[in-house]
C-alpha positions as CSV (number, residue, x, y, z in Angstrom):
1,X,-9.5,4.1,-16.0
2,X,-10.5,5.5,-12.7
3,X,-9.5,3.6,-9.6
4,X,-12.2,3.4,-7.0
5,X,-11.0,3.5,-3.6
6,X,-7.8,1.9,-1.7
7,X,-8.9,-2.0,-1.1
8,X,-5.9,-2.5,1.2
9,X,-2.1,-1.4,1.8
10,X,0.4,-3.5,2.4
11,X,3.6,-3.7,5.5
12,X,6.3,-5.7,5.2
13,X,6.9,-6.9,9.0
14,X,9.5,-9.8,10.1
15,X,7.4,-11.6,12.5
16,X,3.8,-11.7,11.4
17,X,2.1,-13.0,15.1
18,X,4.2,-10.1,16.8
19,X,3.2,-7.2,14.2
20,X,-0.6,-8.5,14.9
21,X,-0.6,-8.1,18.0
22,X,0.8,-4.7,17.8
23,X,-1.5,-3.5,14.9
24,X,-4.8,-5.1,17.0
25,X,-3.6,-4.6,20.8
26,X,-1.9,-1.4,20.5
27,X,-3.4,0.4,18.1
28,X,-7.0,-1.1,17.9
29,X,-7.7,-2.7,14.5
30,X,-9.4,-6.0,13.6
31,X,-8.4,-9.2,12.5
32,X,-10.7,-9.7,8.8
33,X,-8.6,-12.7,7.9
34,X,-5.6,-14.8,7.8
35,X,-4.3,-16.3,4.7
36,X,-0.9,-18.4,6.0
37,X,2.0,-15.6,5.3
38,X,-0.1,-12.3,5.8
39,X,-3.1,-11.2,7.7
40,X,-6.0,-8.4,6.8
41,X,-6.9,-6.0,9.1
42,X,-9.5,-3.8,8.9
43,X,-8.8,0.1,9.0
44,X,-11.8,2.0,9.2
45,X,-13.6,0.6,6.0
46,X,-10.4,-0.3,4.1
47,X,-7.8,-2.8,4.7
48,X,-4.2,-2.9,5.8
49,X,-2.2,-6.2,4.7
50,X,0.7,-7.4,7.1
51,X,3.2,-9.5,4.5
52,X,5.7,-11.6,6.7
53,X,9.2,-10.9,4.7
54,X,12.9,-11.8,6.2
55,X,14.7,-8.7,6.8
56,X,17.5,-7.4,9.2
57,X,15.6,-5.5,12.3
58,X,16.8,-1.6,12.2
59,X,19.5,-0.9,14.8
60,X,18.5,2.2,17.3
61,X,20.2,5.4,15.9
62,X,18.3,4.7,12.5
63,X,15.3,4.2,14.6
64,X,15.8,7.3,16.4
65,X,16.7,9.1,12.9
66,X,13.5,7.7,10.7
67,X,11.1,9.5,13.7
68,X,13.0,12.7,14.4
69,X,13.2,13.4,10.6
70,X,10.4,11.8,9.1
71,X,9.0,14.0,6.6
72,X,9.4,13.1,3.2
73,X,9.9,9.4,4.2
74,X,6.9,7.1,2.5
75,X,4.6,6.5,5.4
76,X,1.3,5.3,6.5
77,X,-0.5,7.6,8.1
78,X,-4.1,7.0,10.5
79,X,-6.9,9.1,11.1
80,X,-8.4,10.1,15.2
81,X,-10.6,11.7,17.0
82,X,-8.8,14.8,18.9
83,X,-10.1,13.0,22.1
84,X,-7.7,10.4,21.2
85,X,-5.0,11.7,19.6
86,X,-5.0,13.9,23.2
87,X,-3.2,10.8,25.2
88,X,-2.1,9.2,21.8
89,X,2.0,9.5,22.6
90,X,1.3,8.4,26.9
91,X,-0.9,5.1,25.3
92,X,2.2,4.5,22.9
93,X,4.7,5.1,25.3
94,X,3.3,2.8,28.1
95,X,3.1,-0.1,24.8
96,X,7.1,0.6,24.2
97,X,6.9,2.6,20.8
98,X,8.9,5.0,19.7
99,X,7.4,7.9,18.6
100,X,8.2,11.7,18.1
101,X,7.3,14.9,19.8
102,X,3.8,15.6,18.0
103,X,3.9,18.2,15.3
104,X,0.9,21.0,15.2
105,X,0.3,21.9,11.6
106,X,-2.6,24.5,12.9
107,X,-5.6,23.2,11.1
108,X,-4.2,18.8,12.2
109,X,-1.3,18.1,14.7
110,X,0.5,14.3,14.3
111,X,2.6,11.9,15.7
112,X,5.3,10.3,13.9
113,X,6.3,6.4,15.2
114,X,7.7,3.6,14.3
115,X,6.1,-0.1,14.1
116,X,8.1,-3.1,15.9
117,X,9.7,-4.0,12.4
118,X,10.5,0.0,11.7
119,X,7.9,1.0,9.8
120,X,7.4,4.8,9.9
121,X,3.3,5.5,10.8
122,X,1.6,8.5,11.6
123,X,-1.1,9.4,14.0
124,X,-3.4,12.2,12.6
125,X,-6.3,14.1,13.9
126,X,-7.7,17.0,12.2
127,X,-9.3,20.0,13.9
């Protein structure tokens, strides 16, 4: 067997209206479809599932923790442009997201945040 490609990936978010919003307002992806307790977005040729699940929201110091020490955490992480990733952490910040000072790797630099339901993502851009 050889798999293909990624069709879609899945995040578990507690209220499914409010995590659309943020995935398409904030950080610019498209509504494919809705199917009553999740909806598809579309991520740059694949898809990114949002699941409504009921789940305790994280309190602030392990908010703070997941995005100061996130490496080694499971994470979702999206590609951009260096033009964008430039005013990436000011565009996030004036939206109300967490996120970490960015880390330069040399050849890619990143930016480590959190989703309104504490899902650790990553903002990527590759020189």
């Amino acid at each position: 067997m050889k798999l293909e490609r990624l069709d879609h990936f899945g995040i578990e978010v507690a209220d499914l209206a409010r995590a659309e919003r943020f995935y398409t307002g904030v950080l610019g992806l498209e509504v494919v479809n809705r199917f009553g307790d999740q909806v598809l977005l579309d991520c740059g040729g694949q898809n990114l599932a949002l699941f409504e699940v009921s789940r305790p929201p994280l309190a602030a110091a392990a908010r703070q923790s997941i995005i100061a020490h996130p490496l080694g955490r499971g994470h979702h992480a999206f590609k951009v442009k260096p033009g964008d990733f430039a005013g990436a952490r000011q565009r996030l910040a004036a939206a109300g997201v967490e996120s970490a000072a960015p880390i330069d790797w040399g050849d890619h630099e990143c930016i480590y945040f959190l989703d309104p339901d504490g899902n650790l993502l990553e903002m990527v851009s590759y020189r």
